[in-house]
C-alpha positions, -999 to +999 in steps of 0.1 A: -538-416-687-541-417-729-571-433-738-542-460-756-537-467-719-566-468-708-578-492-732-553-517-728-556-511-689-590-525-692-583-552-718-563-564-694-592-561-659-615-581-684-592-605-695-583-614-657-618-611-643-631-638-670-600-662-659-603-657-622-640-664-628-640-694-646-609-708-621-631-706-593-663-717-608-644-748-623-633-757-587-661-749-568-691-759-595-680-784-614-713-801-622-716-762-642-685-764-666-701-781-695-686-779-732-690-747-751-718-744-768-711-739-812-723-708-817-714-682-848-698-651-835-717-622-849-696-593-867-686-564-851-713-541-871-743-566-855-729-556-824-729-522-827-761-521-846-777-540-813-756-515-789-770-485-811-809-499-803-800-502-767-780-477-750-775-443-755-735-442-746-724-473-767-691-458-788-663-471-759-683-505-748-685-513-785-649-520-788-653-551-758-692-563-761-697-593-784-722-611-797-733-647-807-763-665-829-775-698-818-804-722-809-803-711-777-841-731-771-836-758-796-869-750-813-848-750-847-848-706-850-819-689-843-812-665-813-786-638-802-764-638-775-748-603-766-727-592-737-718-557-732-692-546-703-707-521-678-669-499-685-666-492-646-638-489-620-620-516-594-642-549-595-673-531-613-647-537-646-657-571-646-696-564-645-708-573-680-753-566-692-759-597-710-788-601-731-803-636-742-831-628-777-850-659-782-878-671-805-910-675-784-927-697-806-953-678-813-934-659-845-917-633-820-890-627-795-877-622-758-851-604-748-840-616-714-816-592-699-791-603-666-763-584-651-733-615-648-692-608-640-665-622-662-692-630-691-680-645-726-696-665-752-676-694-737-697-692-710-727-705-735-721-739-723-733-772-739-745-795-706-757-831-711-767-821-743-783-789-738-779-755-740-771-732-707-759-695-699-732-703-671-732-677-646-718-659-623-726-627-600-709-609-570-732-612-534-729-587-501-729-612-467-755-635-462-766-650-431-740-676-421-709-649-433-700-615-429-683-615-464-689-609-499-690-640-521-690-652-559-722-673-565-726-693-594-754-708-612-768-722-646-799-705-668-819-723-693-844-710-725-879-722-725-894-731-757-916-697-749-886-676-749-880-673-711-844-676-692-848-693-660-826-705-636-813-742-642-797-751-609-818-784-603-817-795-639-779-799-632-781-812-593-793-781-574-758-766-570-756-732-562-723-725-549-713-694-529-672-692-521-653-667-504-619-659-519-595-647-489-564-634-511-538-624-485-536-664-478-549-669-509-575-695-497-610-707-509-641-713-488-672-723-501-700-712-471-734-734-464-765-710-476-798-709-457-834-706-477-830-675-471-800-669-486-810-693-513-843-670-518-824-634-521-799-654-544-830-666-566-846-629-565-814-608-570-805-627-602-842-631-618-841-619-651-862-594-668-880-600-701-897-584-726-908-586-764-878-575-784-885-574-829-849-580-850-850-557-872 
C-alpha cells in the first residue's frame, strides 16, 4: 500500500472512530454531551513544535494531532489542549494521547496527560457553564460481563492545574455499553464498586510540571 493510501486509509479509521464514538456516547451519556467549548485552534507549526518536545517519532502523527488554546480552569490564563493519534492498527487507530497544559496558579504549568479513543477538540465540551474534557476509553470484561465495553466519562481542571474526573459534578454517570454489531444492538451493563474502582484507576491521569517555551 502507497503511503497516499495509507494516509487516506487512516483518515478515514479516525474519521469513523470519532463518529461512532460520539453516536454512542450521545445515546448512552446524555447528561455528558454539553456544547463545545470556544476554543482557538492552534496552527499546525504549534503542533508540531509541541510534538517535537514530546515524542521522538512525531513526523506521520503530525499530519492528524491538533491542538487548541483555552481557559480550560477559568482562572483568566490560557491553556493548551493537544491530541495526538497513537498511528496503530484495527481498533488501536482510534487510540488518541491527549494532553491537557494548564496554569497552576502559582505562575507555572501542568501537563495532564490521558490516553482517550475518538478524541477531538469538539470533545472540549462547555457543561452548565463550565469547561470539561468528554471522554471516552475502551475496557476488557468486568464483573457482571464477559465483554469488552466503551465507558465514558467527564474530566474537569482545578484552579491548581489538576484534571480530575467529573462524573458526580454532572450526576455520577459513568456509563459502560456493549455494542453487539452482527445485530447491531446496544447494551448498557450495571457496574459493581469494583468495576467502578478499576474504571476510576485505569483512567487517572498523570501530571507533571510542563514550562511553554
Amino acid at each position: 500500500m502507497s503511503k497516499r493510501n495509507f494516509s487516506i486509509v487512516v483518515m478515514a479509521l479516525v474519521a469513523l472512530c470519532s463518529y461512532t464514538s460520539y453516536a454512542w456516547m450521545d445515546r448512552w451519556a446524555p447528561k455528558l454531551q454539553g456544547e463545545p467549548a470556544k476554543l482557538s485552534v492552534l496552527s499546525t507549526n504549534a503542533v508540531v513544535r509541541f510534538l517535537q518536545r514530546n515524542y521522538a517519532d512525531y513526523e506521520f502523527s503530525s499530519k492528524y494531532a491538533e491542538g487548541g488554546e483555552i481557559d480550560l480552569n477559568e482562572d483568566g490564563v490560557k491553556d493548551y489542549v493537544f491530541f495526538v493519534p497513537w498511528m496503530g492498527n484495527g481498533l488501536n487507530a482510534c487510540g488518541y494521547y491527549t494532553h491537557f497544559i494548564v496554569s497552576d496558579g502559582k505562575g507555572g504549568r501542568i501537563e495532564n496527560s490521558l490516553d482517550s479513543f475518538g478524541a477531538e477538540l469538539v470533545d472540549v465540551v462547555e457543561i452548565n457553564g463550565k469547561i470539561y474534557f468528554r471522554h471516552s476509553c475502551f475496557f476488557e470484561a468486568f464483573e457482571k460481563s464477559a465483554h469488552n465495553h466503551w465507558v465514558f466519562q467527564v474530566f474537569s481542571f482545578g484552579k491548581d492545574g489538576i484534571m480530575r474526573n467529573a462524573n458526580r459534578e454532572v450526576g455520577g454517570h459513568l456509563p459502560a455499553v456493549t455494542i453487539f454489531y452482527s445485530d447491531p444492538k446496544f447494551k448498557q451493563i450495571e457496574l459493581t464498586s469494583a468495576d467502578k474502582a478499576a474504571i476510576l484507576k485505569g483512567t487517572k491521569p498523570q501530571f507533571r510540571k510542563f514550562e511553554i517555551k
